[in-house]
DRENDO-1510 file (C-alpha; in Angstrom, 1 decimal, always signed):
<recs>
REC; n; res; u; v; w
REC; 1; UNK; +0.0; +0.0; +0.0 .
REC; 2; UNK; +1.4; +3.5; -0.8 .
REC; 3; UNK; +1.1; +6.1; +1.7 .
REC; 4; UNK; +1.2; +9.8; +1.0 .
REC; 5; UNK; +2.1; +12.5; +3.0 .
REC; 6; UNK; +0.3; +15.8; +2.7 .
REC; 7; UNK; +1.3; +18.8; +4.8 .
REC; 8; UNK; -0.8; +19.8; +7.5 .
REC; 9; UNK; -1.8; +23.3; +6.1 .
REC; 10; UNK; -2.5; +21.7; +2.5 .
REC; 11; UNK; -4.6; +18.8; +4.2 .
REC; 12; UNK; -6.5; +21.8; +6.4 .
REC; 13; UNK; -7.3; +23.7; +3.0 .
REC; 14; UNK; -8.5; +20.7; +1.1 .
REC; 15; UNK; -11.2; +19.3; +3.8 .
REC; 16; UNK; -12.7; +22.9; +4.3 .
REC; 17; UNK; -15.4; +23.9; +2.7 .
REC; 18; UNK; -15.5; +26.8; +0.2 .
REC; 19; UNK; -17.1; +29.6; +0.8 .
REC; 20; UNK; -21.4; +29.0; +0.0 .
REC; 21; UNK; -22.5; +30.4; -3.0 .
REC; 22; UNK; -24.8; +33.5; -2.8 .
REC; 23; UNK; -28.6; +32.7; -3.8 .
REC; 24; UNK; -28.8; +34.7; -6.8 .
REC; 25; UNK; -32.6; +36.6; -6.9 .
REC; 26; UNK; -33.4; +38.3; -10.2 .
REC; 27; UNK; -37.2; +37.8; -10.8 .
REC; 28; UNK; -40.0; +37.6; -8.2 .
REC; 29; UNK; -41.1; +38.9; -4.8 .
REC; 30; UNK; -38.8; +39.9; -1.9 .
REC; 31; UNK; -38.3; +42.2; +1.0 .
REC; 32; UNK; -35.6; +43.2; +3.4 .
REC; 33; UNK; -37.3; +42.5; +6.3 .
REC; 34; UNK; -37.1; +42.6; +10.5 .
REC; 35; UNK; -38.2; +39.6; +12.9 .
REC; 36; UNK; -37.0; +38.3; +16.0 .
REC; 37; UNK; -34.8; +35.0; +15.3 .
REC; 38; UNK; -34.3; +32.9; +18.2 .
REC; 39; UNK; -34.8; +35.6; +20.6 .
REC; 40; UNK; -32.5; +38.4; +19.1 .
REC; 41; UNK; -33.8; +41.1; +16.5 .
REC; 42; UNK; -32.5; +40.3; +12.9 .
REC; 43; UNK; -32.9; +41.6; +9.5 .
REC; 44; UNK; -33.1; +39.0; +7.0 .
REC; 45; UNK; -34.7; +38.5; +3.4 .
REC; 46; UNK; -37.5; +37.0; +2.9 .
REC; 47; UNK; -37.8; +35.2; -0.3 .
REC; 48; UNK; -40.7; +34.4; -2.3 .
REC; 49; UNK; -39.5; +34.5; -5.9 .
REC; 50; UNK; -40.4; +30.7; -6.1 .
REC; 51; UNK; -44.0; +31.0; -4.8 .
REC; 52; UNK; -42.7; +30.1; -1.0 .
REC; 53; UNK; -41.3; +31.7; +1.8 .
REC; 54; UNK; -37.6; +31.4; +2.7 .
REC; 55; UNK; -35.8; +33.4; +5.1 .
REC; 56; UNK; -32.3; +33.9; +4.0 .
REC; 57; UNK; -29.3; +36.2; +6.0 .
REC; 58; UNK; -28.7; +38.7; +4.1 .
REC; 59; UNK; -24.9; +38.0; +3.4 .
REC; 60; UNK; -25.9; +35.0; +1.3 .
REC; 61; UNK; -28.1; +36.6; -1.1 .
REC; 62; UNK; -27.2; +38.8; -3.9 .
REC; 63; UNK; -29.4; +41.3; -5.9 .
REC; 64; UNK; -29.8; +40.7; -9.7 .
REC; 65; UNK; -30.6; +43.7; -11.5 .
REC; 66; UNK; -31.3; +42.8; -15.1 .
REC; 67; UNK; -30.6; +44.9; -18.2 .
REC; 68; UNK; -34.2; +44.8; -18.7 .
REC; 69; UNK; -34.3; +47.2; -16.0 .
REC; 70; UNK; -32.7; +49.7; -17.9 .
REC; 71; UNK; -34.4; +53.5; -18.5 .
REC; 72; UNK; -34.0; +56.8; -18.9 .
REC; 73; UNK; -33.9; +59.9; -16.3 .
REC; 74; UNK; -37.1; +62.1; -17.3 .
REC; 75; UNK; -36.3; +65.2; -18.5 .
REC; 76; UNK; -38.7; +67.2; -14.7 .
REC; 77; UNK; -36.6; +68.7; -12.5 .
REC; 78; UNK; -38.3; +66.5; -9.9 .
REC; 79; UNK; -36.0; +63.7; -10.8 .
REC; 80; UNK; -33.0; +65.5; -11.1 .
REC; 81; UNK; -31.6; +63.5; -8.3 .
REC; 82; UNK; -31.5; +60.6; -10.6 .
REC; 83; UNK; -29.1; +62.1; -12.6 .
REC; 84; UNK; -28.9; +64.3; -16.5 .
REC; 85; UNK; -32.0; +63.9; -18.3 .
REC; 86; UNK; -32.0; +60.6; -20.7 .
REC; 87; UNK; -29.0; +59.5; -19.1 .
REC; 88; UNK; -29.5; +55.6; -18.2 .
REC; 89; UNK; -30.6; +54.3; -15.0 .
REC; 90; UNK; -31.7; +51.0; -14.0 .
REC; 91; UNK; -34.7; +50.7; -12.2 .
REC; 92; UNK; -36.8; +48.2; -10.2 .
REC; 93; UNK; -39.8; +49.3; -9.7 .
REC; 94; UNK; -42.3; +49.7; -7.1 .
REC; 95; UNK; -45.1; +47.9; -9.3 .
REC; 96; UNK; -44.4; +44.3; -9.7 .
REC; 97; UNK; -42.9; +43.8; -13.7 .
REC; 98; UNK; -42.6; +40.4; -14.4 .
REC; 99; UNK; -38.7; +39.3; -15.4 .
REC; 100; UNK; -37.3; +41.6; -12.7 .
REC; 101; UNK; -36.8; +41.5; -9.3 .
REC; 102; UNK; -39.3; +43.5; -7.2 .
REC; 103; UNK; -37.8; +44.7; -3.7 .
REC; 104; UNK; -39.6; +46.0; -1.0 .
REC; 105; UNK; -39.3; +46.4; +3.3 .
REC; 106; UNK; -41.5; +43.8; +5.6 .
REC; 107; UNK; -42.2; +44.4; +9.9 .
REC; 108; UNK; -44.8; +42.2; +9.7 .
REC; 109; UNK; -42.9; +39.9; +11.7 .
REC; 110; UNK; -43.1; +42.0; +15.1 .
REC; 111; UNK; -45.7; +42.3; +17.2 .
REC; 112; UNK; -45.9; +44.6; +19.8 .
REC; 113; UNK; -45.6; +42.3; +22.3 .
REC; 114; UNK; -41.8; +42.1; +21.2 .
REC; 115; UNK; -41.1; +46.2; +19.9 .
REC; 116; UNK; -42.2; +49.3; +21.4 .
REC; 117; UNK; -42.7; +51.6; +18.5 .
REC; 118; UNK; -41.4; +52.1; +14.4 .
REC; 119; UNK; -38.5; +50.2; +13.2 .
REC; 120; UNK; -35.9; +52.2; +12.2 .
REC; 121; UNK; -34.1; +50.9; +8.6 .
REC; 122; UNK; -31.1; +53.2; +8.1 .
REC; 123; UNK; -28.5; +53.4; +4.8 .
REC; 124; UNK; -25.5; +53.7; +6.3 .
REC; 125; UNK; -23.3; +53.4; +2.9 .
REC; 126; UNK; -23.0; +52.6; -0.6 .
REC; 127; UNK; -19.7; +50.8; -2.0 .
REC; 128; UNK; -20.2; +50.9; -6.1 .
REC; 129; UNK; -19.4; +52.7; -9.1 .
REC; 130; UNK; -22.5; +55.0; -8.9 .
REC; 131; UNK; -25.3; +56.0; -6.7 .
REC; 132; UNK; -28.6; +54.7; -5.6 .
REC; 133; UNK; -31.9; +55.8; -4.6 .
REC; 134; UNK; -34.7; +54.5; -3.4 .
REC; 135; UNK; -37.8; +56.3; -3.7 .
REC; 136; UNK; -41.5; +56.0; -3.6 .
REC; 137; UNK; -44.3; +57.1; -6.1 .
REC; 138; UNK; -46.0; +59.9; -4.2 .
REC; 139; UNK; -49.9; +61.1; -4.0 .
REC; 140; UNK; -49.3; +64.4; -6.1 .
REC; 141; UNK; -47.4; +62.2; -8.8 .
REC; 142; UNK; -43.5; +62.9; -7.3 .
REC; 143; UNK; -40.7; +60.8; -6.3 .
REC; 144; UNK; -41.1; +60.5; -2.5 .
REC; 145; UNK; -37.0; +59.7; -1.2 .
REC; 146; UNK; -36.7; +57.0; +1.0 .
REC; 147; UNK; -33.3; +57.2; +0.8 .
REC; 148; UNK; -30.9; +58.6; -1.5 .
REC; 149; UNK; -27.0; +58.0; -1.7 .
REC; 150; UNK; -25.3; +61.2; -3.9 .
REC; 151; UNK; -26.3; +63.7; -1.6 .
REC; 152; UNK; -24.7; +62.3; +2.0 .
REC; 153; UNK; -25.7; +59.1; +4.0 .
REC; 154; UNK; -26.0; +57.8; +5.8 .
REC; 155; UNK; -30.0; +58.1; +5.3 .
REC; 156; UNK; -32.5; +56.8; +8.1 .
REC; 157; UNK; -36.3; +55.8; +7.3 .
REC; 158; UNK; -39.1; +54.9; +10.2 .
REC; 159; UNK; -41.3; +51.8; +9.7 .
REC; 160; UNK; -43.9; +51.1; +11.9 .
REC; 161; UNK; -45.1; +47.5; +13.3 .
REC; 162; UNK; -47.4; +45.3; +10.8 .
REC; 163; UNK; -45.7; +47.4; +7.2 .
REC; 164; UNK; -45.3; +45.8; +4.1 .
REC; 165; UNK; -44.2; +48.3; +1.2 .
REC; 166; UNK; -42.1; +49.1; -1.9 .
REC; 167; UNK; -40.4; +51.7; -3.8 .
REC; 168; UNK; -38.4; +52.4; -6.5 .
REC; 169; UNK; -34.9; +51.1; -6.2 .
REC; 170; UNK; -32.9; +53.1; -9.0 .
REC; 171; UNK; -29.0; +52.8; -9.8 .
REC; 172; UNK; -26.8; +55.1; -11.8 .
REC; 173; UNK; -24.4; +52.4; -13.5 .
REC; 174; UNK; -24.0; +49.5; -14.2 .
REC; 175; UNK; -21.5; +47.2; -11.7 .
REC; 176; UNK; -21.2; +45.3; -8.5 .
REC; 177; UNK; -22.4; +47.5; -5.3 .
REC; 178; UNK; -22.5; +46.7; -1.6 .
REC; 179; UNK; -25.2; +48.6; +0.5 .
REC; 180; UNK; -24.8; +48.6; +4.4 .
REC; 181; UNK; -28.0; +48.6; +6.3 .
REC; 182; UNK; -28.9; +49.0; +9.7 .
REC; 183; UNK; -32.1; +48.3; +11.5 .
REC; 184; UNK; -33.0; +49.1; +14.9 .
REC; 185; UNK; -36.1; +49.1; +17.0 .
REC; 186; UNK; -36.9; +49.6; +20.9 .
REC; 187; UNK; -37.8; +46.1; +22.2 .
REC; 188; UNK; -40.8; +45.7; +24.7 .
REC; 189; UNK; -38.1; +45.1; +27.4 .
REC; 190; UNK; -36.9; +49.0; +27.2 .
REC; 191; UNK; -33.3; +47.9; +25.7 .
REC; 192; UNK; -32.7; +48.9; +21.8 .
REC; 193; UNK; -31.5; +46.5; +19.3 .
REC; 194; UNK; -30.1; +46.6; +16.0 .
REC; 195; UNK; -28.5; +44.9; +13.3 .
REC; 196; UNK; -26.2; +46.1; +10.2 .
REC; 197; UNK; -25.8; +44.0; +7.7 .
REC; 198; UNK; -24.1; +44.3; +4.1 .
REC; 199; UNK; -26.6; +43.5; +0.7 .
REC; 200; UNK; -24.7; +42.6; -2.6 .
REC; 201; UNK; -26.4; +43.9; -5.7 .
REC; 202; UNK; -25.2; +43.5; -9.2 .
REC; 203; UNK; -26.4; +45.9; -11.8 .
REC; 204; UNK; -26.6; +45.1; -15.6 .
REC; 205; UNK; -25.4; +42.7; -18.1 .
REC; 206; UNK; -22.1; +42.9; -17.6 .
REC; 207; UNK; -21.8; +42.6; -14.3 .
REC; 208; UNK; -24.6; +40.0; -13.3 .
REC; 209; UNK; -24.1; +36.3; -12.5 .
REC; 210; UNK; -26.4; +33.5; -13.6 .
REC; 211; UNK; -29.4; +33.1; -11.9 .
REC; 212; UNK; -29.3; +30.3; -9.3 .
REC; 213; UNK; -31.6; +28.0; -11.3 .
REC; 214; UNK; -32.9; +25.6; -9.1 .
REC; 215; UNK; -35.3; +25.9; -6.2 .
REC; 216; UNK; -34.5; +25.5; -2.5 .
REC; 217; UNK; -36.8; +24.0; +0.1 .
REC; 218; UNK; -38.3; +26.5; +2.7 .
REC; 219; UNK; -41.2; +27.4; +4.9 .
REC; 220; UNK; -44.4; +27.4; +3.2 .
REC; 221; UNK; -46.1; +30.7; +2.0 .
REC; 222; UNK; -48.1; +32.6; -0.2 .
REC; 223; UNK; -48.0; +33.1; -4.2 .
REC; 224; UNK; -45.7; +35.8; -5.1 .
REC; 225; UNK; -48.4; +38.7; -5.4 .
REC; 226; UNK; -48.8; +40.5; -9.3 .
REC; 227; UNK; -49.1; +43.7; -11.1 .
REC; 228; UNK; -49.5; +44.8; -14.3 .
REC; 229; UNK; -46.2; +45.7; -15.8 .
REC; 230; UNK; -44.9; +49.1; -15.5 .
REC; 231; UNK; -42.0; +50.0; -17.5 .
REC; 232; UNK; -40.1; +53.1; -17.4 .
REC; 233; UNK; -40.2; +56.2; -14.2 .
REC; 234; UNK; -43.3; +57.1; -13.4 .
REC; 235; UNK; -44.3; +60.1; -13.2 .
REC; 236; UNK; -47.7; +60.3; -12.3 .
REC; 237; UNK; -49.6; +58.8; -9.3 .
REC; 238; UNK; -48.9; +55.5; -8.6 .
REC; 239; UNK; -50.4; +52.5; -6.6 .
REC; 240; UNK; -50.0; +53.5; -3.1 .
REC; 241; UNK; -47.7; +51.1; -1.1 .
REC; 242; UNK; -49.4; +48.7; +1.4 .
REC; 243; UNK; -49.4; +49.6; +4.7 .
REC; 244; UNK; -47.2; +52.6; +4.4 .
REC; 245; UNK; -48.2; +55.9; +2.2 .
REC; 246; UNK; -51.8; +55.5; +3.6 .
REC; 247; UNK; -50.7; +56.5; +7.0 .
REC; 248; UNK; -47.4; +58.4; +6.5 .
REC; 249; UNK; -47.8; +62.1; +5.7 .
REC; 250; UNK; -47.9; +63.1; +1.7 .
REC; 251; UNK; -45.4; +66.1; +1.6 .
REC; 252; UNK; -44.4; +67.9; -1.5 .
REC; 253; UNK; -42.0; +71.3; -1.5 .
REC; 254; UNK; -43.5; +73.7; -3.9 .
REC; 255; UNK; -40.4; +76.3; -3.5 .
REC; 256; UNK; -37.4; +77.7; -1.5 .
REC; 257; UNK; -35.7; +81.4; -0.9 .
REC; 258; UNK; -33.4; +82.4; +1.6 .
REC; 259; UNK; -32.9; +86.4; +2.9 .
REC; 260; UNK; -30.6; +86.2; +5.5 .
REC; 261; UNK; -30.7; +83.0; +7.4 .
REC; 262; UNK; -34.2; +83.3; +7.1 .
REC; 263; UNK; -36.1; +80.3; +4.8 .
REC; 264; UNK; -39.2; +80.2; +3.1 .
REC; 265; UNK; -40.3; +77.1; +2.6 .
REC; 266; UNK; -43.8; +76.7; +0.5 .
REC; 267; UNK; -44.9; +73.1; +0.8 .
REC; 268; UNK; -48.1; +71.0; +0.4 .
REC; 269; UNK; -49.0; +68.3; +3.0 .
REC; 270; UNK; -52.0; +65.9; +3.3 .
REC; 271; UNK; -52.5; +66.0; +7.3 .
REC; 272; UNK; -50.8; +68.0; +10.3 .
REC; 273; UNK; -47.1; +67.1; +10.8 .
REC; 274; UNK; -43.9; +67.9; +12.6 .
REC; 275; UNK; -41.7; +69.6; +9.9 .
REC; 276; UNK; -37.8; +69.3; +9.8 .
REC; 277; UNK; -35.4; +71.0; +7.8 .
REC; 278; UNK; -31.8; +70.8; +7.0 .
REC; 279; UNK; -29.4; +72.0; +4.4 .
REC; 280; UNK; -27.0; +69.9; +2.8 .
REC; 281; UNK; -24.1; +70.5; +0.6 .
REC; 282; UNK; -21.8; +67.4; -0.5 .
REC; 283; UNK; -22.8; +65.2; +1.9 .
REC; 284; UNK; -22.8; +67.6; +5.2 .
REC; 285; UNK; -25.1; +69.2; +6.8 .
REC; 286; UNK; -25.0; +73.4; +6.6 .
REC; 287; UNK; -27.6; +74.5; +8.5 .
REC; 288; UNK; -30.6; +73.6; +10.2 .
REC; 289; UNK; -34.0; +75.0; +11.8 .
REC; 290; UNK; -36.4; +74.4; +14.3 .
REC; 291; UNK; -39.1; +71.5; +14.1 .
REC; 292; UNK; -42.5; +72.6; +14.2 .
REC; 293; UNK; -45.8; +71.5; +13.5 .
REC; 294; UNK; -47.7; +72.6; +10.2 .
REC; 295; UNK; -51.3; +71.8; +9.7 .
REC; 296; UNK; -52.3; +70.2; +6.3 .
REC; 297; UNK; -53.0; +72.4; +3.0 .
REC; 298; UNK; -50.4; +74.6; +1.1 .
REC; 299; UNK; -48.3; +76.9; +3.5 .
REC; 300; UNK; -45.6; +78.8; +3.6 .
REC; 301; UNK; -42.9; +78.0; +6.3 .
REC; 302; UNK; -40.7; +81.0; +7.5 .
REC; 303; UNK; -37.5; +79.6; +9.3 .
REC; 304; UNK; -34.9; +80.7; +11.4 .
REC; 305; UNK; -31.9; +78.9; +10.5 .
REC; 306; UNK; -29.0; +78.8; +13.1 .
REC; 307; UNK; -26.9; +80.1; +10.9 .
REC; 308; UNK; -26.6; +81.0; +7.3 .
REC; 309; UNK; -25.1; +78.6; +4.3 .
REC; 310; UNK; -22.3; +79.8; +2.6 .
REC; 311; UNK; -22.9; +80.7; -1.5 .
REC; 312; UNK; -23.8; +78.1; -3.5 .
REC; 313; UNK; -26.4; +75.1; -4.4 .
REC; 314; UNK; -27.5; +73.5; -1.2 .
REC; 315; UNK; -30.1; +70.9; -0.6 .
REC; 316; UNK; -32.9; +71.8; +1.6 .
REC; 317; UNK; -34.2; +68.6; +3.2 .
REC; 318; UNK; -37.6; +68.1; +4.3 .
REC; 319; UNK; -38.5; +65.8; +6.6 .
REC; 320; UNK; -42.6; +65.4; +7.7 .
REC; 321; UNK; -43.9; +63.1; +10.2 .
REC; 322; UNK; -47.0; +61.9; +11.9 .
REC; 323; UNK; -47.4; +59.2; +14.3 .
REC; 324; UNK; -43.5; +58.1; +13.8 .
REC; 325; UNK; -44.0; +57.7; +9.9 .
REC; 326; UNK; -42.2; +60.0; +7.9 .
REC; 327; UNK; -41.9; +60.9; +4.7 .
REC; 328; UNK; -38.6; +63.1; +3.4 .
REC; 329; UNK; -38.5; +65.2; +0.5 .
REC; 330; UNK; -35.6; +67.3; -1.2 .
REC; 331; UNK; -35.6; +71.0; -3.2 .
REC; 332; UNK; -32.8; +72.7; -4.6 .
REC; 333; UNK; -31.7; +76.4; -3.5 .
REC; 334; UNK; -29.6; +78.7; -4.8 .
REC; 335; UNK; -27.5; +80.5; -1.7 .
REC; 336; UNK; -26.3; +84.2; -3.3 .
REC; 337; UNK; -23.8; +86.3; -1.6 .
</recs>
């Protein structure tokens, strides 16, 4: 009998296992999602792209999105944070298309037995070769920004208890990006929780692996819900989001001046809300006013800002919430000397 030696270090490599291949998702129902998981708070997909329900970690699931996804930035200034008119962006959308991959957010986990209160889902940062933004179809016909990468993060968005929504996820280039998440939520026991976890998504067909073609067993569930197709932005009203726009505040900013360091801000909101406002320029924050409550209708805010902005184009951020669901909007302004 011939015996061979192999090192110790060579014998350790070949009898460990390789790292596991990522579940690839492309087409079909999912949502990042928070639950409790054997006692501790989690965020984890939940997959139903194969007509079941499968919880996956997050780490071991990558985001497909197809070339099909592909449109263009319309030409109103409303989505100007998408990037240059006709410039390509690829987009999954917030109405289910069939052949792409339709993300959306899940708390329908927790019960209020386990969290006191909203879940906070925060973008703490995007690794890629171009920006991304996620953003909702709002009830005047705007993009409503859930969060938005190319103008600072990180970006933080309240969910209460029993949600299940979607939005427009929209990406600037094609390539492989790696989004950093964090939720957190009070838990009934008065201790706050939280977990940050990193999302691989590919974008286009250079960068995109094969689909992982075969199914996986899992805990049973519903269908994988439908929609008529919607291709391209919209720009118009779109399907409210389940569980979500019906309760948060609409908000839409009409206009913006600045005399001084004091702002006027014309907006348009649905129902009364507490109103906050920042100003932003490359990612930092340059000034900032008082919240206060505004009662629903047209109106014009006039703001003391703690200090003024220095010349140039800042981004005023408006931020209106009822109840601990918010909804965030942006407007451009000019700062003079």
């Amino acid at each position: 009998m011939r015996v061979v030696l192999i090192p110790i270090a060579l014998a350790g490599a070949l009898l460990a296992p390789g790292p596991a291949r990522a579940q690839v998702l492309s087409d079909g129902h999912v949502d990042y999602a928070a639950r409790i998981v054997d006692g501790q708070f989690r965020s984890q997909i939940k997959d139903g792209t194969r007509g079941t329900t499968v919880w996956r970690d997050v780490p071991a699931v990558t985001f497909a999105v197809l070339d099909a996804a592909r449109t263009t930035v319309p030409s109103s200034p409303s989505f100007a944070f998408l990037g240059t008119p006709g410039s390509a962006v690829w987009m999954l959308p917030q109405t289910q298309r069939a052949g792409l991959l339709w993300p959306g957010w899940n708390t329908e986990e927790l019960s209020n037995a386990q969290v006191d209160g909203a879940v906070s889902w925060r973008l703490d940062s995007v690794d890629g070769p171009g920006s991304v933004s996620v953003f909702q179809s709002g009830t005047f016909g705007n993009p409503e920004i859930v969060f938005r990468s190319n103008d600072g993060l990180p970006d933080t968005y309240s969910i209460p208890l029993g949600t299940h929504a979607h939005a427009n996820w929209a990406f600037s280039r094609e390539g492989a990006y790696r989004l950093t998440f964090t939720m957190s939520a009070r838990l009934s026991g008065g201790q706050t929780a939280s977990d940050t976890q990193t999302l691989a998504v590919t974008v286009g067909t250079a960068t995109n692996p094969t689909p992982t073609p075969t199914p996986d067993p899992g805990a049973p569930g519903g269908p994988s819900p439908t929609a008529t197709p919607t291709p391209g932005i919209p720009g118009a009203p779109d399907t409210p989001a389940t569980g979500d726009t019906t309760s948060a505040p609409a908000l839409r900013p009409l206009s913006a001046r600045l005399s001084g360091r004091t702002l006027r801000l014309r907006v348009r909101l649905d129902r009364r809300a507490k109103v906050a406002v920042t100003l932003r320029r490359s990612g930092r924050t340059t000034a900032h006013a008082k919240t206060r409550t505004v009662s629903p209708g047209t109106r014009t805010l006039k703001l003391r800002l703690n200090k003024r902005p220095k010349a140039g184009r800042h981004i005023v951020r408006i931020t209106a919430t009822t109840e601990g669901r918010s909804r965030t909007r942006t407007i451009a302004l000019r700062v003079r000397n």
